[in-house]
C-alpha positions as a printed NumPy array, in Angstrom:
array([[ -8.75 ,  -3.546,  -1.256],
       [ -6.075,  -6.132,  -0.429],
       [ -6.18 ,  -8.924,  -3.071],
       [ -3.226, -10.664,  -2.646],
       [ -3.69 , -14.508,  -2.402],
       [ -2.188, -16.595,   0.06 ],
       [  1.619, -17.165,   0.005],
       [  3.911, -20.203,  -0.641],
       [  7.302, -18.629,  -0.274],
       [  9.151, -15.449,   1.117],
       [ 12.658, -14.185,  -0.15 ],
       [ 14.503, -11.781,   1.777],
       [ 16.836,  -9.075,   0.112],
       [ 19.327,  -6.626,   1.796],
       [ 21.463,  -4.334,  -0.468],
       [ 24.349,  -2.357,  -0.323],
       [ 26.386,   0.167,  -2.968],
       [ 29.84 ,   0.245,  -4.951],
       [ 32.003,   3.086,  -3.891],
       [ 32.088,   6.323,  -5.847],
       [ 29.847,   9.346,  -6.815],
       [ 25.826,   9.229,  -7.388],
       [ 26.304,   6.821, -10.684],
       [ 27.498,   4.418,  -7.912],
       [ 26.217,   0.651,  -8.784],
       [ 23.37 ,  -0.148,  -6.353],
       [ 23.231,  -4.019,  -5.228],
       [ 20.294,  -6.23 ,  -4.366],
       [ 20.959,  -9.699,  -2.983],
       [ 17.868, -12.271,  -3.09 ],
       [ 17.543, -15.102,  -0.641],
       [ 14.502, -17.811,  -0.769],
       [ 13.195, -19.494,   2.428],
       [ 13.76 , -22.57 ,   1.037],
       [ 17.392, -21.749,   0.591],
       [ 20.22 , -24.04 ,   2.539],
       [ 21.557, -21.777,   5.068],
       [ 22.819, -24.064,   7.725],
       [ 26.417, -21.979,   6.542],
       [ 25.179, -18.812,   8.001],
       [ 24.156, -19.916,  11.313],
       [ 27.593, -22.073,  11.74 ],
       [ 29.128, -18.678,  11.007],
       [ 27.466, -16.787,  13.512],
       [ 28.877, -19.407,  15.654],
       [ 32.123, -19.285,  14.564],
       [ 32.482, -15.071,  14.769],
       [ 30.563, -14.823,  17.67 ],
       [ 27.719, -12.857,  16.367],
       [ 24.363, -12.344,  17.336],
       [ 23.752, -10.742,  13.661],
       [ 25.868, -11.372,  11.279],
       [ 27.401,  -8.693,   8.541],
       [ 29.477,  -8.827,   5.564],
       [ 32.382,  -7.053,   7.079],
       [ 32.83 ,  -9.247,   9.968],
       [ 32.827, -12.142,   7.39 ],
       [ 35.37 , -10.3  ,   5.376],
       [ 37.528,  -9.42 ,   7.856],
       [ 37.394, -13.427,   8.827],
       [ 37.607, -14.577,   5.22 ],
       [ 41.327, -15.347,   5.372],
       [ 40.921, -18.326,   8.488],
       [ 37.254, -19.254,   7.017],
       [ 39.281, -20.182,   3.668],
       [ 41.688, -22.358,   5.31 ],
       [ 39.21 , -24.748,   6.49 ],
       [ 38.06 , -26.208,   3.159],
       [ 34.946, -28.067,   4.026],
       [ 33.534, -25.066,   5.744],
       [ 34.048, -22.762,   2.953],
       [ 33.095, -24.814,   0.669],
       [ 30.138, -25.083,   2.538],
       [ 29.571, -21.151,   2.582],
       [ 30.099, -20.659,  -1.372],
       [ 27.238, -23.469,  -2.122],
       [ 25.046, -21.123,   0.685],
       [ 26.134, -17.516,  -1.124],
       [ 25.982, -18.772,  -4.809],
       [ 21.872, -19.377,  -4.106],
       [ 21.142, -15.723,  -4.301],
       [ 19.562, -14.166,  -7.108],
       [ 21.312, -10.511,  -6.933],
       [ 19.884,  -7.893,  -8.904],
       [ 22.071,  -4.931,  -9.637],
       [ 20.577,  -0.908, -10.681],
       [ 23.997,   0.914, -12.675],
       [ 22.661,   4.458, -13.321],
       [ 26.197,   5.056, -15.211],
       [ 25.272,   3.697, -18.502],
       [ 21.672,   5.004, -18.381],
       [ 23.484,   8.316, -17.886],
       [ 25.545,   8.341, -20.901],
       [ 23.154,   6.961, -23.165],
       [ 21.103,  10.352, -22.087],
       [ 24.058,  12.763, -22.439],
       [ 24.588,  11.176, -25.919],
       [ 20.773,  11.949, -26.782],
       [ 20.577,  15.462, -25.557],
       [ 23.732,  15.893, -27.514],
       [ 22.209,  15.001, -30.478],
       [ 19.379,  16.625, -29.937],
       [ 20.676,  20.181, -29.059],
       [ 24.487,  19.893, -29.754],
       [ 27.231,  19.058, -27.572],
       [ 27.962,  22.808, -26.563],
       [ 24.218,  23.568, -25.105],
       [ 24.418,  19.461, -23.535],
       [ 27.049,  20.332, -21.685],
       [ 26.236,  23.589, -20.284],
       [ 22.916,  21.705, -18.497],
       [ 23.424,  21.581, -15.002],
       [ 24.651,  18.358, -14.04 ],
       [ 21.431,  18.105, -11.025],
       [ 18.931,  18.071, -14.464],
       [ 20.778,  14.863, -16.209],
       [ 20.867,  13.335, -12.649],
       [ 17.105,  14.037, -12.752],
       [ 16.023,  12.792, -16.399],
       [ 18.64 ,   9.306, -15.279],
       [ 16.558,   9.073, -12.234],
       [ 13.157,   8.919, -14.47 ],
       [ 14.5  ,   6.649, -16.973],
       [ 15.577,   3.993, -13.919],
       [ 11.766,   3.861, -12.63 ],
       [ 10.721,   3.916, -16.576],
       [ 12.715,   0.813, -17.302],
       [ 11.05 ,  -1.364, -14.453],
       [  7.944,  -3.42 , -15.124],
       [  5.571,  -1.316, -12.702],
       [  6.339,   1.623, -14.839],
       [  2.496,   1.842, -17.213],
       [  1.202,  -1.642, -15.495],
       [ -2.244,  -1.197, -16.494],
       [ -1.067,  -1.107, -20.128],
       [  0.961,  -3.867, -19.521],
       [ -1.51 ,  -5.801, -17.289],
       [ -4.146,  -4.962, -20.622],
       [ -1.719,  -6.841, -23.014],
       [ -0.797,  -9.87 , -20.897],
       [ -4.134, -10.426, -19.454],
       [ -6.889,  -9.985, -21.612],
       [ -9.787, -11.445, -19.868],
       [-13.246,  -9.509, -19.771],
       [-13.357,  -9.301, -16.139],
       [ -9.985,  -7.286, -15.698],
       [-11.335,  -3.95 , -14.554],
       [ -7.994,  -2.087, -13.819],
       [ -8.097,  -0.475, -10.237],
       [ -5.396,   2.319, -11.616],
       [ -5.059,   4.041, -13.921],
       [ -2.426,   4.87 , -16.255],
       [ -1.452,   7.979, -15.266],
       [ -1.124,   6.536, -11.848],
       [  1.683,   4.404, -12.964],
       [  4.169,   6.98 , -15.147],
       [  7.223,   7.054, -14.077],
       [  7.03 ,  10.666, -13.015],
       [  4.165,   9.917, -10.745],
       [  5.801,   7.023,  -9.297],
       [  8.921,   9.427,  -8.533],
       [  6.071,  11.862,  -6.669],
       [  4.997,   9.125,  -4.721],
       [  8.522,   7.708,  -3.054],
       [ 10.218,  10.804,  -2.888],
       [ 14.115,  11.743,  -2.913],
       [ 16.535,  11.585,  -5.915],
       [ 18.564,   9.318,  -7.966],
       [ 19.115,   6.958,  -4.446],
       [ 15.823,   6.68 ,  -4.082],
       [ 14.929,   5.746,  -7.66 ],
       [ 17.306,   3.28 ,  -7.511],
       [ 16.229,   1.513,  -4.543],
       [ 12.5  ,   1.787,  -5.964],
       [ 14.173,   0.151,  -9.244],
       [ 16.076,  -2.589,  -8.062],
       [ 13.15 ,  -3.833,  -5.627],
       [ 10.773,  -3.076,  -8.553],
       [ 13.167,  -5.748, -10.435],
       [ 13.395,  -7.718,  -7.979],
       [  9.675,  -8.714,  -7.541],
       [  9.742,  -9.723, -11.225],
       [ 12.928, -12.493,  -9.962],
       [ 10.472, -15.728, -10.857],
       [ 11.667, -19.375, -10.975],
       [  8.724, -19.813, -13.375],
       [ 10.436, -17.337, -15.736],
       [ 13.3  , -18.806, -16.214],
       [ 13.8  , -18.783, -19.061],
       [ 13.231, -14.698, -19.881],
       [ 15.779, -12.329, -20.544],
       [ 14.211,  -9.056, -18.948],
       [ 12.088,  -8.779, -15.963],
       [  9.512,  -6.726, -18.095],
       [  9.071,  -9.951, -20.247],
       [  6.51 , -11.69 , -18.647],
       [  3.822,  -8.922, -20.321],
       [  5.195, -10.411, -23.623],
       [  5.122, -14.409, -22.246],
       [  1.787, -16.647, -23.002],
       [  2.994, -17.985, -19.639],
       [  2.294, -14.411, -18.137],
       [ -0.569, -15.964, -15.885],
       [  1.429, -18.822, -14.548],
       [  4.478, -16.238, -13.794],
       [  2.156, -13.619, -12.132],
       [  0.37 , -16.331, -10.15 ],
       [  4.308, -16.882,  -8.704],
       [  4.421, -12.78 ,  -8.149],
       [  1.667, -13.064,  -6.084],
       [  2.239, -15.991,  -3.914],
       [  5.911, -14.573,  -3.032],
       [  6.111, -12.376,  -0.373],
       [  9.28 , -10.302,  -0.662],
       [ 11.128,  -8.94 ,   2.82 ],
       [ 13.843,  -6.269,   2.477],
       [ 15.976,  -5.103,   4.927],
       [ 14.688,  -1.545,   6.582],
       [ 15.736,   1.419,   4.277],
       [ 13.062,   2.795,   2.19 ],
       [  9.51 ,   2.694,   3.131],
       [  8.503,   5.175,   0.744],
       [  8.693,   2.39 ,  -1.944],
       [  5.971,  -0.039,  -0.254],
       [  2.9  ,   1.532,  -1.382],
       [  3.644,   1.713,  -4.816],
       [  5.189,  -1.874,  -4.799],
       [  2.17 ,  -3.254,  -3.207],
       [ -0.211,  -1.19 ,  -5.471],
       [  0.718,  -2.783,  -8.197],
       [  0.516,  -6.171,  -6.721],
       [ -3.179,  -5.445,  -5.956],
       [ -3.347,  -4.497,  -9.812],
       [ -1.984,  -7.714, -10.752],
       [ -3.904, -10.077,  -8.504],
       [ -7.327,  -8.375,  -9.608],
       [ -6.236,  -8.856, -13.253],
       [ -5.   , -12.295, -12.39 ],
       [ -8.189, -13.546, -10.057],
       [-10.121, -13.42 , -12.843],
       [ -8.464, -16.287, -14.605],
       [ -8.426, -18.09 , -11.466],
       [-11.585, -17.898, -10.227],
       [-11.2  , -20.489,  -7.593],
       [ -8.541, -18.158,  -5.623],
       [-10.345, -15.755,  -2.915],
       [ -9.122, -12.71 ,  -1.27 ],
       [ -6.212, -12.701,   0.64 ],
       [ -5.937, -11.088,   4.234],
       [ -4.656,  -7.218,   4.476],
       [ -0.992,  -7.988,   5.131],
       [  0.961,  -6.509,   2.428],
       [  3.114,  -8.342,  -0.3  ],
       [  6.077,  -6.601,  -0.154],
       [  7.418,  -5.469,   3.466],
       [ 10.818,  -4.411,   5.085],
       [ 11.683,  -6.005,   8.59 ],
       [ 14.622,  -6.073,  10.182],
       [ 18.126,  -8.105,   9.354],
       [ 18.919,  -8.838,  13.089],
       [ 16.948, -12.462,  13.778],
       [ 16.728, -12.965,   9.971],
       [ 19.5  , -15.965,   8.749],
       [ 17.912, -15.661,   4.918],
       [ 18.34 , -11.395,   5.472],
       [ 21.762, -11.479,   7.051],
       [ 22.943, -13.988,   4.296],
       [ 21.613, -12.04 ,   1.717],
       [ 24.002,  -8.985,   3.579],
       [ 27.045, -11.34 ,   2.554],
       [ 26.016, -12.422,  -0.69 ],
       [ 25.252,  -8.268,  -1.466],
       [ 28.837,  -7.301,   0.012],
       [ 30.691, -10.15 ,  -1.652],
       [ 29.065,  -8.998,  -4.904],
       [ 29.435,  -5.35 ,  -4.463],
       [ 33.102,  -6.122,  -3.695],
       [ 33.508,  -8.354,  -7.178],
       [ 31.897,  -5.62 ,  -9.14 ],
       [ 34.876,  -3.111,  -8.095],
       [ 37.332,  -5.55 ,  -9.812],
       [ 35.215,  -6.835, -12.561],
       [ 32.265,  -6.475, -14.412],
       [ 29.066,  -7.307, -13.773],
       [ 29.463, -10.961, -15.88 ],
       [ 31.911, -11.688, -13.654],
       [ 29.333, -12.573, -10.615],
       [ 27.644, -15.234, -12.904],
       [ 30.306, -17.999, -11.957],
       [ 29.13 , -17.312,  -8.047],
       [ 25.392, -16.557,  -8.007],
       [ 22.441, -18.867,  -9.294],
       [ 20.949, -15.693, -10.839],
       [ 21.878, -12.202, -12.263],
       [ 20.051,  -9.317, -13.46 ],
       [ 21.791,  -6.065, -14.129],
       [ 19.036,  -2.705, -14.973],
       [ 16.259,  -5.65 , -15.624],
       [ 18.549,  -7.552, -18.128],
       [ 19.07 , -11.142, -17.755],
       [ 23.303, -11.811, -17.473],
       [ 22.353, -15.491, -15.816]])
């Protein structure tokens, strides 16, 4: 039963990974509707582009620069993206460190590398704030006529990896658009995505969830249902305290389309790439004196 209530913004995200192995940093860059993009359209101009991509607009960066007003003009474009990054690296260690504890660095390091990759993988969809919603829904919003839809068991992070398939890639696309749903200008002021549960302002902030539709660039369907799932959870947990809202049509919440007649999608594909490209010098605090927001494995950096 589609309960989603009628819309009052879309943001569009396209992502894009770090080089290197599996524990590769996975990048999500967030782009509102509302966003000033007049930048991306004089670019397509300028490159001659019917879609443009980051690597054209790298490999033009050097005459772009030159002309001062223009750039200038494409930095205040890029810096309004939220971009939300998934590093499985630390998330890794910290497990290698527990299972060496647990059963001694000689028998931790004989596991096969394909089971830490797996347990990694689980704790990724665990940290997100659709892993246990009901529980979570229960705590933030306790009125009488919240009947959850799902149940728990529906929402553990083991089912959740059942239901979108693959491995550590796919658990990290799942996780940073999982992350990415919780990117509210009405929580501002939290530190971790998972915080609105904890907020008195949890209505307010899930009232924003709802009314945001979120487009991401064609990659992982798999992801959809569960995404829009738990929308549907929230909006029956939320409808209650706002009585006055009716249901919403069947179009779902959370979609992927594609990049190519998209300006907010193809300038989220530069502000992704020039991120991904300032994380292989520096460190993920780094990307705070470009973008209006950053999030890094749900954590608030800015």
């Amino acid at each position: 039963m589609a309960l989603i209530i009628p819309t009052s913004t879309t943001t569009f995200g396209d992502a894009t990974s770090t080089e290197g192995g599996s524990l590769r940093k996975y990048v999500l860059a967030q782009v509102r509707s509302d966003a000033d993009l007049e930048c991306v359209r004089e670019l397509r101009g300028r490159l001659v582009k019917d879609e443009l991509k980051y690597l054209d607009f790298k490999a033009a960066r050097p005459r772009l620069r030159e002309e001062r007003a223009l750039w200038s003009r494409i930095e205040r474009g890029v810096a309004q993206a939220s971009i939300i990054i998934i590093d499985p690296a630390p998330v890794e260690e910290e497990i290698r460190q527990f299972l060496q504890s647990e059963i001694g660095r000689q028998s931790a390091g004989r596991l096969d590398d394909r089971v830490i990759t797996d347990l990694c993988s689980t704790a990724l969809v665990a940290n997100t704030p659709i892993a246990y919603l009901p529980e979570n829904l229960a705590r933030a919003v306790p009125w009488e006529a919240y009947e959850p839809i799902g149940s728990l068991d529906s929402y553990t992070p083991q089912q959740i990896r059942m239901r979108i398939g693959g491995g550590l890639q796919q658990a990290k696309v799942f996780a940073v658009r999982a992350h990415a749903v919780f990117d509210l200008t009405s929580g501002d002021r939290l530190m971790a995505t998972d915080a609105v549960f904890r907020s008195p302002l949890a209505p307010v902030m899930l009232a924003e969830l709802l009314s945001t539709v979120r487009a991401y660039d064609e990659e992982s369907p798999a992801t959809l249902d569960v995404l829009n799932d738990a929308a549907n959870q929230i909006a029956l947990a939320i409808e209650g305290g706002f009585p006055d809202w009716g249901a919403g049509g069947p179009t779902p919440l959370i979609r992927e389309v594609s990049s190519r007649a998209i300006d907010e999608l193809q300038a989220a594909d530069i502000a992704a790439g020039w991120a991904r490209d300032a994380l292989e010098v520096g460190d993920v605090r780094s990307l705070g004196a470009q973008f209006e927001r950053v999030w890094a494995n749900g954590i608030r950096i800015k």
